[in-house]
BAFI-3210 file (N, C-alpha, C; in Angstrom, 3 decimals, decimal comma, padded with zeros to 6 digits):
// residues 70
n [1|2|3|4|5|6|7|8|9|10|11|12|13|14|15|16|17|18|19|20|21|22|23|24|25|26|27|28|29|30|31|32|33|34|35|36|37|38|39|40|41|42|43|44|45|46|47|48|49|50|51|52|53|54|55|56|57|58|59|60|61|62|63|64|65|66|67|68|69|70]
n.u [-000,815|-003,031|-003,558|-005,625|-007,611|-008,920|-011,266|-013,033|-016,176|-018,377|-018,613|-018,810|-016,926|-015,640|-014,088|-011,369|-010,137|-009,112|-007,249|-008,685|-010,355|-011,243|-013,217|-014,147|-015,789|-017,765|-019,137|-019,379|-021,512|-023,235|-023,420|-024,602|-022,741|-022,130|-023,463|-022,492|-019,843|-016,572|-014,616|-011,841|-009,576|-009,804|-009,895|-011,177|-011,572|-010,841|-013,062|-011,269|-009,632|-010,467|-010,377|-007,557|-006,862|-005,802|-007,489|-005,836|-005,078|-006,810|-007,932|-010,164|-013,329|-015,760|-018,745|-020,797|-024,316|-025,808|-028,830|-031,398|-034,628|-037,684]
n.v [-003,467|-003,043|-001,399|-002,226|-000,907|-001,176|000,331|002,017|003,108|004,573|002,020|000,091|-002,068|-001,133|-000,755|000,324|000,855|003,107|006,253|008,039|010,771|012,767|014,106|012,982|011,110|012,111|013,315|011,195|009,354|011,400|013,417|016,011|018,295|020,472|020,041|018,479|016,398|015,388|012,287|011,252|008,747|008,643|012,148|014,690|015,887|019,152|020,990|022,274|020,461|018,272|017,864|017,127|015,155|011,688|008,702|005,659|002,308|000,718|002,492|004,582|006,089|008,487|009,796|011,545|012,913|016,237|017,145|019,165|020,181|020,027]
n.w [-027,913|-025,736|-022,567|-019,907|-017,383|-014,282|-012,301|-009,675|-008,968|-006,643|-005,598|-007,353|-010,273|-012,650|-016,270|-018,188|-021,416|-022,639|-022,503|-019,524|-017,964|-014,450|-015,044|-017,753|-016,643|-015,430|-017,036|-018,962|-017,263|-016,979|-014,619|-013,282|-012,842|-011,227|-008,561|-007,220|-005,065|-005,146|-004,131|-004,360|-004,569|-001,310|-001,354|-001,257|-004,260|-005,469|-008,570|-010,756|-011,299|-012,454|-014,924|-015,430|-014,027|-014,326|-014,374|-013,099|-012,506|-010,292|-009,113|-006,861|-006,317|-005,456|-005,741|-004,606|-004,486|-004,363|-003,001|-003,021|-001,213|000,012]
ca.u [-001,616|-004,142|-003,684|-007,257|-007,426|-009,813|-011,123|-014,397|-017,067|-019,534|-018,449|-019,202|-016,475|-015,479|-012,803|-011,234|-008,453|-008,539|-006,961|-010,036|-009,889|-012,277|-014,227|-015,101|-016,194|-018,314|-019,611|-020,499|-022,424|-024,282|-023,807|-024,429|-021,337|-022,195|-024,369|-022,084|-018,579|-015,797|-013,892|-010,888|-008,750|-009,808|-009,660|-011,804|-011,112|-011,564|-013,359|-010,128|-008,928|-010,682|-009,674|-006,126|-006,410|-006,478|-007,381|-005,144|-005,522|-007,353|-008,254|-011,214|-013,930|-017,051|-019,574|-022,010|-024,982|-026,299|-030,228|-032,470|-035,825|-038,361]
ca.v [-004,089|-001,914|-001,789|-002,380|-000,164|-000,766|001,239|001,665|004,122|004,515|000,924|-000,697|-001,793|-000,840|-000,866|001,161|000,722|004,342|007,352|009,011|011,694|012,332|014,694|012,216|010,093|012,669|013,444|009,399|009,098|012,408|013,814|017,563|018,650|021,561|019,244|017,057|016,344|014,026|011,982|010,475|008,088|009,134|012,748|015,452|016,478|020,080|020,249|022,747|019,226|017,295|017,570|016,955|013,823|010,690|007,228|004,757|001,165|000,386|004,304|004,526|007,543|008,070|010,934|012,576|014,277|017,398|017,262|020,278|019,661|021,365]
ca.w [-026,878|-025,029|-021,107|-019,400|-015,956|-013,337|-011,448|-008,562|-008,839|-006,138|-004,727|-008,303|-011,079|-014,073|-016,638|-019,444|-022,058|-023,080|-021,009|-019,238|-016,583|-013,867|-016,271|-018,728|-015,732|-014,955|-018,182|-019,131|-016,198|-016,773|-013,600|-012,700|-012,239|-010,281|-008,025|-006,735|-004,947|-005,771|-003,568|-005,638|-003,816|-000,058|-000,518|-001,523|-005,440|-006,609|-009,855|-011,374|-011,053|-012,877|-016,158|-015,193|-013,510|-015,255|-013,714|-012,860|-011,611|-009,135|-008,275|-005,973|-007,162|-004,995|-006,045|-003,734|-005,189|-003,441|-003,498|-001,984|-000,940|001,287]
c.u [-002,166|-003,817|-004,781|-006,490|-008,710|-009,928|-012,919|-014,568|-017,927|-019,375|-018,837|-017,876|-016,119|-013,968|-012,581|-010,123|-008,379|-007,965|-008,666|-009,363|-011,548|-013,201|-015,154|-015,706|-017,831|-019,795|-020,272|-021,650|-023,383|-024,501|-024,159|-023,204|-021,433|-023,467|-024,050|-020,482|-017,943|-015,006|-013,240|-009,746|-008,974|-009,619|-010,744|-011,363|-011,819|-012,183|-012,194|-009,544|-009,105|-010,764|-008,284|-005,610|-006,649|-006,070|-006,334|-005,889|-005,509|-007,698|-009,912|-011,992|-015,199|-017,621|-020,880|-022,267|-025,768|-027,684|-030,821|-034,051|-036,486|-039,621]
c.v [-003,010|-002,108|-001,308|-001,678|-000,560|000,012|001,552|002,951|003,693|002,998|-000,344|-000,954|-001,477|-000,526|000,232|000,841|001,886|005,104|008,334|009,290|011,762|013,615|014,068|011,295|010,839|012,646|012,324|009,374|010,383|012,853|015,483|018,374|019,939|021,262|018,025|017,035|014,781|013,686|010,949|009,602|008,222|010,622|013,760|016,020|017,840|020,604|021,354|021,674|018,238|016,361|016,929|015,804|012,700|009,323|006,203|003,401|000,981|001,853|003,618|005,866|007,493|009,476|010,974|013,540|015,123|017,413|018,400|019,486|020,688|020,812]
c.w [-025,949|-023,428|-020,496|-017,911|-015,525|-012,441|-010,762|-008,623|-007,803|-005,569|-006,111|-009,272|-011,626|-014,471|-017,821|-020,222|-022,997|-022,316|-020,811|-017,934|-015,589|-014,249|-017,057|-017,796|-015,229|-016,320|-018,701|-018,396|-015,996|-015,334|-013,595|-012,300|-011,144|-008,934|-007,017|-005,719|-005,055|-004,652|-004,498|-004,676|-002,352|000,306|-001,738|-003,116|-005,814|-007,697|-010,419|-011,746|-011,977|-014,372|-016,704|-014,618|-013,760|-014,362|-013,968|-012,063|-010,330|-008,385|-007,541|-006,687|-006,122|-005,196|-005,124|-004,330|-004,025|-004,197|-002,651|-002,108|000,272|001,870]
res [x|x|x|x|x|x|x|x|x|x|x|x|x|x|x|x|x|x|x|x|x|x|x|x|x|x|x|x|x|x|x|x|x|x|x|x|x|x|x|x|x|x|x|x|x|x|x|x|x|x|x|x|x|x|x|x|x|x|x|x|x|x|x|x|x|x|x|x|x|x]
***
């Protein structure tokens, strides 16, 4: 029997019933990784980190992208 995790991106959903870390979270969603920062539960995540840390229920995730402009 598979155990389904939820878990909130960006203030939206979503579920999984594989193990994913906040790499492959990154990676699905095609972000920039060098473009962006992670806040993982309320606190600032390093990306050294982010291979190593794998979602749990009900985790929180919110990504801020860094845009330039002129």
């Amino acid at each position: 029997m598979k155990e389904t995790k939820t878990f909130f991106l960006n203030g939206e959903e979503y579920f999984s019933e594989k193990p994913i870390n906040l790499a492959d979270i990154i990676n699905y969603f095609n972000y920039n990784s060098s473009l962006l920062v992670l806040e993982y539960n309320s606190f600032i995540c390093p990306k050294k980190d982010w291979n190593t840390i794998f979602i749990k229920d009900n985790d929180t995730i919110e990504i801020v992208t860094i845009v330039g402009g002129g």
